[in-house]
MIMI-817604 format. One record per residue (C-alpha): residue number from 1; x, y, z. Coordinates in steps of 0.2 Angstrom, whole numbers. Layout:
[gulo NUM,[X,Y,Z]],
...
This chain:
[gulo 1,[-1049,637,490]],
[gulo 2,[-1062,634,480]],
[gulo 3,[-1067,625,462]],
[gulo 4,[-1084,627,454]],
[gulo 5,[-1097,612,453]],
[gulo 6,[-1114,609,450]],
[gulo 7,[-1128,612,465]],
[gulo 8,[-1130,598,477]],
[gulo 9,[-1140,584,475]],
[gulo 10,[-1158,584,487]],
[gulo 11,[-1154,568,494]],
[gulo 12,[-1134,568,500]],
[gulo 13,[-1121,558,511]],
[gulo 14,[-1105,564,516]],
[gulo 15,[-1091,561,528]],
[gulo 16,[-1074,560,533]],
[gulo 17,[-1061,548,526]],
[gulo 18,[-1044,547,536]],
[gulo 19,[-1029,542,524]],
[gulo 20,[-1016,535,535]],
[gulo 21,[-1000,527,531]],
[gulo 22,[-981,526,535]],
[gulo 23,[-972,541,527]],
[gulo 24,[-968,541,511]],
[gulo 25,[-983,529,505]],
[gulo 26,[-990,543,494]],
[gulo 27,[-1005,550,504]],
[gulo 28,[-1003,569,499]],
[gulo 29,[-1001,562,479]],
[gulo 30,[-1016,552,482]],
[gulo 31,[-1028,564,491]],
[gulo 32,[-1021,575,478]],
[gulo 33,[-1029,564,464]],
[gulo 34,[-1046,559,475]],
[gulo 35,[-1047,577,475]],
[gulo 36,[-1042,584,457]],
[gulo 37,[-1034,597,464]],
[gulo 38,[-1017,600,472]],
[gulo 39,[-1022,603,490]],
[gulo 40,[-1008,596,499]],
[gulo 41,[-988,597,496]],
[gulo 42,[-977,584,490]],
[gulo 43,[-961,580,492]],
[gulo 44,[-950,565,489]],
[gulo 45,[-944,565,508]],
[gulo 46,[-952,558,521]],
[gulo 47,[-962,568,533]],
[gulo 48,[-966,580,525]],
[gulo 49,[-985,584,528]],
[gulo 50,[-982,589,549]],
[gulo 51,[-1001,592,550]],
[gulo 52,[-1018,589,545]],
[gulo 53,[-1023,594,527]],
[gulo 54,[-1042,592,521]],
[gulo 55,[-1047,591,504]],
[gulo 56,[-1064,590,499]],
[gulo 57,[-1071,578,486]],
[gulo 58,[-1088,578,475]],
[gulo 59,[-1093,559,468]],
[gulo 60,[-1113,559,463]],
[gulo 61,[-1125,563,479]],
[gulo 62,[-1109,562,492]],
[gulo 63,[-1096,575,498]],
[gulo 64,[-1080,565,503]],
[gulo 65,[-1070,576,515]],
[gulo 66,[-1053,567,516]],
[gulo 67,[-1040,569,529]],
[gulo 68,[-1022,568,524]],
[gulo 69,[-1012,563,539]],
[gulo 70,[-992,566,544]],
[gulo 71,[-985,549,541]],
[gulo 72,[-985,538,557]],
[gulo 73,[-968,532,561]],
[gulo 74,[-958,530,577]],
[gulo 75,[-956,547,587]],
[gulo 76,[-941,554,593]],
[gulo 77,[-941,572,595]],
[gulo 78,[-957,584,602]],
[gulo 79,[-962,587,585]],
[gulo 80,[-961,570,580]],
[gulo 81,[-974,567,593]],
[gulo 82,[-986,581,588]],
[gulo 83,[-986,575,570]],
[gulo 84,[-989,557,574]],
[gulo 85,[-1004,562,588]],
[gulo 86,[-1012,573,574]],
[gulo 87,[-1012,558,564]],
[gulo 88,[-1021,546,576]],
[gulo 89,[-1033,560,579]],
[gulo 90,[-1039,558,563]],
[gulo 91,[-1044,541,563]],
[gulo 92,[-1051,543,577]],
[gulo 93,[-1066,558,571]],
[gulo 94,[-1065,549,552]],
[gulo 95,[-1080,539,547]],
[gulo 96,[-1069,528,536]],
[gulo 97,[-1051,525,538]],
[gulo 98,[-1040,519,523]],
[gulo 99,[-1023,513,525]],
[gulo 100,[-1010,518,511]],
[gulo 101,[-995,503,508]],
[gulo 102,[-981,508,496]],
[gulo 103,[-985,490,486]],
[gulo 104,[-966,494,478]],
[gulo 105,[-956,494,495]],
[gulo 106,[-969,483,503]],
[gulo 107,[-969,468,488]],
[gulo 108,[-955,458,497]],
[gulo 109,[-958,463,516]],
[gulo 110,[-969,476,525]],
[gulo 111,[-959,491,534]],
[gulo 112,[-958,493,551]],
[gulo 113,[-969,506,553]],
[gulo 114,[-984,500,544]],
[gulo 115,[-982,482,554]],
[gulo 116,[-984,498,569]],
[gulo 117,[-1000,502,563]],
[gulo 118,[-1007,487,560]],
[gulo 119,[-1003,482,578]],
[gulo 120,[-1012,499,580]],
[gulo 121,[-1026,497,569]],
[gulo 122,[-1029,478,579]],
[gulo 123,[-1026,486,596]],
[gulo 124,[-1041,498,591]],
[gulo 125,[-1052,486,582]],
[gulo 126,[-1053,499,566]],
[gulo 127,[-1057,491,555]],
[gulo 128,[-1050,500,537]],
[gulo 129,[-1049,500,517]],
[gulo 130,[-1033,494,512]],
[gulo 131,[-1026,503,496]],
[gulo 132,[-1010,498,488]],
[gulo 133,[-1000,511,479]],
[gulo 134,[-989,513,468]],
[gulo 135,[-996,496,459]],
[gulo 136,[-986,501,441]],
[gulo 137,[-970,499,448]],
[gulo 138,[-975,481,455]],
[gulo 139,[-976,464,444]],
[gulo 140,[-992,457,449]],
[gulo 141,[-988,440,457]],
[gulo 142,[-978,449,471]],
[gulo 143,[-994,463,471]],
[gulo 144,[-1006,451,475]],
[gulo 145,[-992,441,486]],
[gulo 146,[-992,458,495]],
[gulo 147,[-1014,459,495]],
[gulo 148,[-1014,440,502]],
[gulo 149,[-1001,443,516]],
[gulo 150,[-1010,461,522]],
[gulo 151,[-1027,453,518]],
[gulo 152,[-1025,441,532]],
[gulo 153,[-1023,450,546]],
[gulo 154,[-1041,453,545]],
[gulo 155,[-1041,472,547]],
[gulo 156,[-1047,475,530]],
[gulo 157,[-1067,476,522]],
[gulo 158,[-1059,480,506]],
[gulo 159,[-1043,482,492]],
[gulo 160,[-1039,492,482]],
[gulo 161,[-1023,494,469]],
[gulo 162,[-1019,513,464]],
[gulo 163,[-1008,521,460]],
[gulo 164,[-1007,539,463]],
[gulo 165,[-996,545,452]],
[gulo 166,[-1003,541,436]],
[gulo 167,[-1023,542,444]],
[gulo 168,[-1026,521,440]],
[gulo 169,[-1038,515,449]],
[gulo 170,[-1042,532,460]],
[gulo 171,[-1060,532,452]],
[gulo 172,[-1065,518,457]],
[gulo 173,[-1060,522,475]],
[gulo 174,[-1066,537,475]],
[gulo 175,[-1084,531,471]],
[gulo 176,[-1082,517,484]],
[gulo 177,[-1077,528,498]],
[gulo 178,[-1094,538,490]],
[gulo 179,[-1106,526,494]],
[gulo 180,[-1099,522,511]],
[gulo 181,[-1102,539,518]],
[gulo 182,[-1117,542,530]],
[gulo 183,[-1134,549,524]],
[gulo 184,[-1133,568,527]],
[gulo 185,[-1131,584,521]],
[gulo 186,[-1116,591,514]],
[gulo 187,[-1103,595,527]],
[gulo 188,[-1096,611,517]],
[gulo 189,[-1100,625,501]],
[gulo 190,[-1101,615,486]],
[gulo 191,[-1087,624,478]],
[gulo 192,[-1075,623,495]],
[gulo 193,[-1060,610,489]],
[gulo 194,[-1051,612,507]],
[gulo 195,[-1052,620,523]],
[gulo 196,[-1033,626,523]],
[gulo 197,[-1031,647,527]],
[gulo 198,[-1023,653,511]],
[gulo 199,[-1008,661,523]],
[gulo 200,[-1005,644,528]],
[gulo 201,[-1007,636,512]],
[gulo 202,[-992,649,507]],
[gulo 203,[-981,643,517]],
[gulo 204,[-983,625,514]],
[gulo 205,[-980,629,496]],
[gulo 206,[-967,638,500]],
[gulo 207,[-957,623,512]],
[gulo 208,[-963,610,498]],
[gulo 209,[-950,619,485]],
[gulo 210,[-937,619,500]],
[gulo 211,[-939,602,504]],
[gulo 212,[-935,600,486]],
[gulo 213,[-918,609,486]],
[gulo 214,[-913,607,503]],
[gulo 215,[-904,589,506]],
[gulo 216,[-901,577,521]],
[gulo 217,[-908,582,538]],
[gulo 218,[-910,602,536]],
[gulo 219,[-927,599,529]],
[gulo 220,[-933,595,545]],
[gulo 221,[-924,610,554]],
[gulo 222,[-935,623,547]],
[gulo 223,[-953,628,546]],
[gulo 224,[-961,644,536]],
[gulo 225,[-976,655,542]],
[gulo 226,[-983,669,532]],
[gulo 227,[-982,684,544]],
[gulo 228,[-990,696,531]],
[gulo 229,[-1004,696,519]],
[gulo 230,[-1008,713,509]],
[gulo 231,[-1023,712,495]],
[gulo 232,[-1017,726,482]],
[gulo 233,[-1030,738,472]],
[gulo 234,[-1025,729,457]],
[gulo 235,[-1031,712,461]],
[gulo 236,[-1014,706,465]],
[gulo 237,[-1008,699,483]],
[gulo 238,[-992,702,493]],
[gulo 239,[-985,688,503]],
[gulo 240,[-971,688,515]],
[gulo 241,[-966,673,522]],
[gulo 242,[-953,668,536]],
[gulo 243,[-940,654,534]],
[gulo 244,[-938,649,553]],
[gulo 245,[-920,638,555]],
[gulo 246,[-911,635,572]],
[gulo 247,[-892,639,567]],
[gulo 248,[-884,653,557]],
[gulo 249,[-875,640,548]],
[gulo 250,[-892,632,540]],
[gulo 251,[-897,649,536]],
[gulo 252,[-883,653,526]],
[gulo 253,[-887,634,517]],
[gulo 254,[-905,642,514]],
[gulo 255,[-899,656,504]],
[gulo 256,[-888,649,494]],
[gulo 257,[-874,657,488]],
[gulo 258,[-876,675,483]],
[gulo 259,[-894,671,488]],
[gulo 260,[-896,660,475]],
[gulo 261,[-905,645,481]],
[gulo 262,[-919,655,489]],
[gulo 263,[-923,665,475]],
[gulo 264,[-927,650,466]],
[gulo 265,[-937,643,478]],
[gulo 266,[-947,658,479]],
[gulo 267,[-950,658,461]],
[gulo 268,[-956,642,460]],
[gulo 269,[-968,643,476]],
[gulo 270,[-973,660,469]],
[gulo 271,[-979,653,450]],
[gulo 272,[-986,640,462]],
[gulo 273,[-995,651,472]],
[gulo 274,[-1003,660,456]],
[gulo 275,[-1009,646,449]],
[gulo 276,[-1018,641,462]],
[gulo 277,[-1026,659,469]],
[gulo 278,[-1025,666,449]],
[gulo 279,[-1020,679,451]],
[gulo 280,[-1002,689,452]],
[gulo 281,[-992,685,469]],
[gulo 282,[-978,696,476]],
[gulo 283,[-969,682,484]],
[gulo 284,[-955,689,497]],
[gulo 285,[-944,677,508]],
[gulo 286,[-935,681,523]],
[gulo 287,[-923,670,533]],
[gulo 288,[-923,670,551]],
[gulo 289,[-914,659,566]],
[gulo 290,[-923,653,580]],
[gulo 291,[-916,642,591]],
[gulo 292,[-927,627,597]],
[gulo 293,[-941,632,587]],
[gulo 294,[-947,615,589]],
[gulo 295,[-951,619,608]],
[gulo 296,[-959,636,605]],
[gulo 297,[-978,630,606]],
[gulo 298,[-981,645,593]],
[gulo 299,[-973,636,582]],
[gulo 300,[-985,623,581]],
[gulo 301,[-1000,633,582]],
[gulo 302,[-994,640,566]],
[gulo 303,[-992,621,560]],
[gulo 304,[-1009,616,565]],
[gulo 305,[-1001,604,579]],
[gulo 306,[-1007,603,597]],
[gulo 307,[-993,607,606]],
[gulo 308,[-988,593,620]],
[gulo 309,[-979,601,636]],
């Protein structure tokens, strides 16, 4: 995926900026915004980045590369696990770390999770930047209530208030995590806006549009993988991808009556897909069951996840 932009400057920074947060806090919307360009999938469910997605910023002399983590939570299942290692991986390789608080939810107490992480965050003596989202849906006594509590924990060199959605405020954090990267020479191209494979990137788009039809916990029973990528003489691309759901009875939820529901998720992922590559996209779905996906380590190879025996 790439974007144009001028040469690079002579003299350079850049580094890694991990965004961690419990799920839900927004991290995909933001890096989204920090980025300019839709490079990670969005839902209004939880968890639904599984993996690590890289988008790749320009501010000035630096080149921010930012880490959008799986939101950290309290695992219960094999996958769980992978998603929440993957997401402690990259604090650990991230020059910067900042720490995403949903400042709506969080305004009258703190969640569970992210009192997790701040335990974690302590335990590691990490120190991070703290960014509250979401801040337009707050009134400002409780936002800076919420600042003041978080604040004194100690864990924090600085605060910001975003929020994603509508880009306040994500300029100025952009140009502060700019002048906090390390003097060096740009890590990537300077038209490369993310390291994600465009078969990957395929199927995300295509489990983003499920995530938005499908309800309750079937979401979470499925995963997609591009099995086939044919470039066409006449500039266009054909893409099939593979709906992978452990029961015959999700499968038929996933098409829909008459095949309904999965012809309108691929239309959606497919104008998706050509605004992004621009180009045409031949866009073909298939649903499969395979039971106990989530302990075939394929599956997670596919996903990006180190597979935990």
């Amino acid at each position: 995926m790439a974007t144009p932009t001028s040469p690079p400057p002579t003299e350079t920074r850049a580094g890694f900026v991990a965004l961690i947060g419990a799920p839900n806090s927004g991290k995909s919307t933001l890096l989204n915004a920090l980025v300019g360009a839709k490079v990670s999938i969005v839902s209004r469910k939880v968890q639904t980045t599984r993996a690590r997605v890289l988008g790749i910023a320009i501010e000035g002399a630096a080149q921010i590369a930012f880490v959008d983590t799986p939101g950290i939570f309290a695992p219960r299942k094999r996958l769980d696990r992978a998603m929440v290692a993957a997401a402690w991986q990259g604090v650990e390789d991230a020059d910067l770390v900042a720490l995403l608080v949903d400042a709506h939810a969080g305004a009258r107490s703190t969640d569970a999770e992210t009192e997790a992480i701040l335990a974690k965050l302590a335990e590691s003596k990490r120190k991070a930047v703290l960014v509250l989202n979401k801040v337009d849906l707050v009134n400002p006594p409780q936002l800076l209530g919420l600042a003041e509590r978080l604040n004194r924990t100690g864990l924090f060199t600085d605060t910001f208030m975003v929020s994603a959605l509508t880009g306040d405020g994500v300029g100025d954090l952009r140009r502060h995590f700019a002048k906090a990267m390390p003097e060096g020479p740009w890590l990537y191209p300077e038209d490369q806006i993310s390291d994600m494979p465009d078969r990957l990137l395929a199927a995300e788009l295509v489990r983003e549009q499920l995530f938005e039809t499908l309800h309750q916990e079937l979401p979470y029973a499925l995963t997609v993988e591009t099995e086939a990528w044919e470039e066409r003489k006449d500039g266009s691309v054909k893409i099939d991808c593979t709906i992978f759901v452990e029961r015959d009875s999700q499968r038929a939820i996933v098409l829909g009556k008459g095949g309904e529901r999965i012809k309108a998720a691929g239309a959606a992922a497919r104008k998706e897909l050509e605004d992004l590559f621009e180009r045409r996209v031949h866009l073909f779905l298939f649903v499969k069951v395979r039971d106990k996906w989530q302990d075939d380590p394929e599956r997670y190879r596919a996903m990006g996840l180190e597979w935990e025996g």
